[in-house]
C-alpha positions as CSV (number, residue, x, y, z in Angstrom):
1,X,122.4,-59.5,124.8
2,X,123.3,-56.3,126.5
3,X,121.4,-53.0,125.2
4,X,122.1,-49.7,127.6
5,X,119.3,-47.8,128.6
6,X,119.0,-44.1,129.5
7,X,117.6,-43.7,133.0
8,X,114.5,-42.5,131.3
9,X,113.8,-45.1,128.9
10,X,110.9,-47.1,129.7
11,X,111.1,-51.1,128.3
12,X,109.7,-54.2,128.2
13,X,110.9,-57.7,126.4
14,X,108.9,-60.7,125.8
15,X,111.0,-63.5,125.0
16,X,109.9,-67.1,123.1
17,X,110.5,-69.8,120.7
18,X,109.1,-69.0,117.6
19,X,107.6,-72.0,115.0
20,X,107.8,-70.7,111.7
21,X,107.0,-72.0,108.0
22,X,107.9,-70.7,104.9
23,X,110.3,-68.7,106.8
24,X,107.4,-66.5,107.9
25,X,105.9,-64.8,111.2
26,X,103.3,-61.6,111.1
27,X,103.4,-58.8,113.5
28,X,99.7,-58.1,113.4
29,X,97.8,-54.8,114.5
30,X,94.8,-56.3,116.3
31,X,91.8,-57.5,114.4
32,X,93.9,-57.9,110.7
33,X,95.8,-60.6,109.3
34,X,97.9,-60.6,106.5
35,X,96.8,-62.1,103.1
36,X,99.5,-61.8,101.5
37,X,103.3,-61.3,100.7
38,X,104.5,-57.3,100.5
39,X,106.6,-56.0,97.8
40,X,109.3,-53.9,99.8
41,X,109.9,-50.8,99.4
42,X,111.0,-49.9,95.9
43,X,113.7,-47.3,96.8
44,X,114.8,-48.6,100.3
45,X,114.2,-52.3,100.3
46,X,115.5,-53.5,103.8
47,X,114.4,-57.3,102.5
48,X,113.5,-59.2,105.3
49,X,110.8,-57.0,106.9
50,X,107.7,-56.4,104.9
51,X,105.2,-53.6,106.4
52,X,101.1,-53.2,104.7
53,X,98.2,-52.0,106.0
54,X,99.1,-52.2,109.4
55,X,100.7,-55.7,109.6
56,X,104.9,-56.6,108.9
57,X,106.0,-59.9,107.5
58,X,108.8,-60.8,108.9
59,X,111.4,-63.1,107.4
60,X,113.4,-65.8,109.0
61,X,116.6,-68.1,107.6
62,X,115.2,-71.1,108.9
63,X,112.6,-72.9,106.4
64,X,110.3,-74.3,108.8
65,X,110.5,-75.2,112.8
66,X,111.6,-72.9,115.8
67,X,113.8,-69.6,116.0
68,X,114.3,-67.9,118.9
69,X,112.5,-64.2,119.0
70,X,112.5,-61.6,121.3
71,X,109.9,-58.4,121.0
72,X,111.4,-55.1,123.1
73,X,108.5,-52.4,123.4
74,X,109.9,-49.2,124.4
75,X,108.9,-45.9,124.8
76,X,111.6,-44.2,123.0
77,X,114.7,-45.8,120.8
78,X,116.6,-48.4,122.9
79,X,119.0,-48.1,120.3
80,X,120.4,-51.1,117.7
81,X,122.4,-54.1,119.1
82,X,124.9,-54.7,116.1
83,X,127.5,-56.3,117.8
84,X,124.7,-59.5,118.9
85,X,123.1,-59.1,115.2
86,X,124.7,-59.5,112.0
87,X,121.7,-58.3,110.1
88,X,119.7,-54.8,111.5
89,X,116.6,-53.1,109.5
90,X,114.1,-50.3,110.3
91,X,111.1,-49.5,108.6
92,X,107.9,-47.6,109.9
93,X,104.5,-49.3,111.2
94,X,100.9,-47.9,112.1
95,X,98.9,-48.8,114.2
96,X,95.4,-48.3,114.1
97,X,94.4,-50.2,117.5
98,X,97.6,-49.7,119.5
99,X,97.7,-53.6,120.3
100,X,100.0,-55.9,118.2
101,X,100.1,-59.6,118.2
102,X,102.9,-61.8,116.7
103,X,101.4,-64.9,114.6
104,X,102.9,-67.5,114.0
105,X,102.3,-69.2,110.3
106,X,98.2,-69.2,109.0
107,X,97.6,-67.8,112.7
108,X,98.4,-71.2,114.7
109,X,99.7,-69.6,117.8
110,X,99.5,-65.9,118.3
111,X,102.0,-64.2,121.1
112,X,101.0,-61.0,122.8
113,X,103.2,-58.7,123.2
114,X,103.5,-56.0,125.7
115,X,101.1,-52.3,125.5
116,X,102.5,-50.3,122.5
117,X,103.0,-47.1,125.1
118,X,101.7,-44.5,122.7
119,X,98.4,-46.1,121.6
120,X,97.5,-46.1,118.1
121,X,99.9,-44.3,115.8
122,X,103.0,-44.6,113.9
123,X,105.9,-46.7,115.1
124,X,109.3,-47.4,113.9
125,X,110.4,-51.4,113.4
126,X,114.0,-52.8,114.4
127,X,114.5,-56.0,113.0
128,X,117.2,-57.9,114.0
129,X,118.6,-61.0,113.3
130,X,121.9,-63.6,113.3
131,X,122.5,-66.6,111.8
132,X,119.8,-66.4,109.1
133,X,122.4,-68.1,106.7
134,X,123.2,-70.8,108.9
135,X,119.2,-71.8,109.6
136,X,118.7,-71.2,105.8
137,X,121.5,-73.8,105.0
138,X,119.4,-76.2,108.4
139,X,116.4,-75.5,106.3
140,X,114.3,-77.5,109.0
141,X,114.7,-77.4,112.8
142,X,112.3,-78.7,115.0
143,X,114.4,-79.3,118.3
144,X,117.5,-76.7,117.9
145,X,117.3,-72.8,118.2
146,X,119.2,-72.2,114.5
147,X,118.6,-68.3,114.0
148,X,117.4,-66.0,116.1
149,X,115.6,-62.6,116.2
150,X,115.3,-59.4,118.1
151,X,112.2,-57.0,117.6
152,X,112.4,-54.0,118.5
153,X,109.3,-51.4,118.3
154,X,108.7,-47.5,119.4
155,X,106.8,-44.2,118.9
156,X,108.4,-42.7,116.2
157,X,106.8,-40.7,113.1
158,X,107.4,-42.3,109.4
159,X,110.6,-42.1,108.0
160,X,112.4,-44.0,105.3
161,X,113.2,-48.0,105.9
162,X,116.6,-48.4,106.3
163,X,119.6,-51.1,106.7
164,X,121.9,-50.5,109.5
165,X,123.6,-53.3,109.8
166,X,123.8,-56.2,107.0
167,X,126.0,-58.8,106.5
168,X,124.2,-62.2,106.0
169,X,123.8,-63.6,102.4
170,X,119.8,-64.3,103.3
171,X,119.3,-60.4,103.7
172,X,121.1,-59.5,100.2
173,X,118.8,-62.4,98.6
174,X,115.3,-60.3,100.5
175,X,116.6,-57.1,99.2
176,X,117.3,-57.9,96.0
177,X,114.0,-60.3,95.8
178,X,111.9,-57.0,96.7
């Protein structure tokens, strides 16, 4: 993956294999876990990232096992990668704490990611994904990166969710499953 910085962009990437089941993973604000599934948005469903009350589900192709996932904290739009993506969504995200976790399904593993760089406050989401079909056709894989993810996440007020890139069947099913 290349993504082109300004000079004045400040980043950071965590990078990891991600176990998921029921093609689920959490993006928690500290201190809250999600109980349960999120309708999207009723007039911009973007499908496969769900945000409420400070916590996203996000939605993978693979059934159950390990996705690669990548989490990019900057402190101002890196700006979308759609030629390594076939599949690109935004939605908004506060934070009350200014500390996010990812979880992994019913809070087995959790992965810290790095300092949200404006504390508590609104953020926008980047969700990124390629080959969501091909790991929902695998269904399981427990020894071969299928599908794999890029988060993005930066200061930004809230402003409507938004596809910017979609191409896979698995993100028409989300969107249309809202």
């Amino acid at each position: 993956m290349i993504v082109v910085f300004s000079p004045m962009t400040t980043a950071e990437t965590v990078s990891f294999d991600l176990h998921v089941s029921y093609r689920q993973a959490y993006l928690i604000d500290y201190g809250r876990i999600v109980t349960e599934f999120p309708d999207d948005h009723p007039e911009y469903p973007v499908g496969i990232i769900r945000v409420k009350d400070n916590n996203a589900l996000l939605v993978t192709g693979l059934h159950t096992g390990i996705v690669g996932f990548t989490v990019m904290v900057a402190d101002h739009d890196p700006g979308a990668d759609t030629d390594g993506y076939e599949d690109v969504v935004e939605i908004s995200f506060r934070s009350e704490i200014g500390c996010l976790w990812l979880c992994e399904w019913a809070g087995e593993r959790v992965h810290d990611l790095p300092e949200l760089p404006s504390g508590p406050g609104w953020y926008r989401l980047r969700y990124h994904a390629v080959n969501m079909d091909e790991g929902a056709e695998v269904n399981t894989s427990l020894d071969v990166v299928v599908d794999r993810y890029l988060l993005q996440i930066w200061p930004q007020a809230a402003s409507t969710p938004s596809v910017v890139k979609g191409t896979s069947h698995q993100l028409a099913y989300w969107r249309s499953e809202g």
